[in-house]
N, C-alpha and C positions, 0 to 999 in steps of 0.2 A: 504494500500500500504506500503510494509516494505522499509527501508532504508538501503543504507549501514552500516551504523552506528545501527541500530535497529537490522540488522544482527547479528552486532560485537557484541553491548551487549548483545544478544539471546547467541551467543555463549559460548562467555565470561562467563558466569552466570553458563554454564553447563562444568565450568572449562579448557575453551580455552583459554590458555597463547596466544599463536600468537595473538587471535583475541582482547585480554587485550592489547597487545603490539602495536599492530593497533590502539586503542582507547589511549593509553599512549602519540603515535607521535603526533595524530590530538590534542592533548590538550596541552601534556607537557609544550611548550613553553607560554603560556597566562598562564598556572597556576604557573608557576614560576617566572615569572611579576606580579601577583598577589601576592604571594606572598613578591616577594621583595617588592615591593612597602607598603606593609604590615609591615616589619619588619625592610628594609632597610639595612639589615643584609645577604651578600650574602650566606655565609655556613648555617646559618638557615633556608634560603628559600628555599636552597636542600633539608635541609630535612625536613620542611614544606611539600613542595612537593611531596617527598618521600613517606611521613609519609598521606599524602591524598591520594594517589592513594593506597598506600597498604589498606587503609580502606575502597576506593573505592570497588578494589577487592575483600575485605572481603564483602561488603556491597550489593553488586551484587543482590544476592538473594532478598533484599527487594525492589532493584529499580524497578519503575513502568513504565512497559512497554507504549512504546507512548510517552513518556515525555521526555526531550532532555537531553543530557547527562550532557552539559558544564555547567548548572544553578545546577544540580544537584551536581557535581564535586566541583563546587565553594562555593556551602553551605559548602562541607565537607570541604574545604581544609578550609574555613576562620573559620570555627569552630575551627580544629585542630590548626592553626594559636594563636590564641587567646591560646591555652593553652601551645603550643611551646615557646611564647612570654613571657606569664606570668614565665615557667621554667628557660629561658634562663635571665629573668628579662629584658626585652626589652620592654620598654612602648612607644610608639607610636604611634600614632592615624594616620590614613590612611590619612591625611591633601593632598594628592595628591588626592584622589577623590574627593576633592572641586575644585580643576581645573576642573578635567572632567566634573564636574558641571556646571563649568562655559564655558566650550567650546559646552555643549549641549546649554547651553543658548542661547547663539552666535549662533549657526549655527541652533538653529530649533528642535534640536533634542533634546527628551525627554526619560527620562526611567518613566516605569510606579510610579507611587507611591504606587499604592494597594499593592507591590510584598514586600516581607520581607526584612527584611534591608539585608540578603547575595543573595538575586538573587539580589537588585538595585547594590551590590559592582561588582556581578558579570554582569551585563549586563552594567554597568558603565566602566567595564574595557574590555570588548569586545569594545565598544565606540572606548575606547583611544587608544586602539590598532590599530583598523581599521584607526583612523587618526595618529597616530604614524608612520604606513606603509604607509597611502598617502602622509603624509608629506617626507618620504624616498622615495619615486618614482619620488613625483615631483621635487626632489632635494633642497627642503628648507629646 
């Protein structure tokens, strides 16, 4: 069963900008909180950011069909991250993901541990986003 998304990137891969720019909306915003949170450095995390999706882009052709975009997106950008960081000389350790740690602990909610340390950053920051946005709805 295809997805919309499994679409996008179908398309995307056989060099559909719309359907990349489609794929850009659904993520941009969490990978740019990744990255900030990352570098803590706003102009760097543009182009952290930037600089992951264009690799994305590039990268297209070897992603593996079936497999979700946003774990795969978050490998690249926190890879690139690390070397944007090291250029810019920006050392920082993601010390914000030990919250999210401790808010899964609290509420129940676990990320796997078998998963490599950038899908846990990235499935850790899906987390905090999703309670980031409950916390703004509920008005606290």
């Amino acid at each position: 069963m295809a997805t919309c998304e499994t679409e996008l990137i179908e398309s995307a891969t056989h060099g559909d900008q719309e359907a990349f720019r489609q794929l850009w909306e659904t993520h941009h915003a969490v990978a740019m909180a990744v990255a900030l949170r990352l570098c803590h450095h706003r102009s760097i995390a543009e182009e952290i950011t930037q600089g992951a999706f264009l690799l994305a882009w590039r990268g297209l052709p070897r992603f593996q069909a079936g497999n979700p975009f946003r774990p795969w997106l978050m490998r690249i950008l926190y890879r690139h991250a690390l070397d944007e960081m090291e250029r810019h000389q920006v050392y920082r350790h993601p010390a914000s993901l030990e919250a999210v740690g401790e808010f899964e602990h609290h509420t129940g909610t676990e990320v796997n541990d078998r998963g490599d340390l950038q899908e846990q950053i990235a499935q850790r920051e899906e987390v905090r986003q999703a309670w980031h946005s409950s916390m703004q709805t509920s008005g606290a």
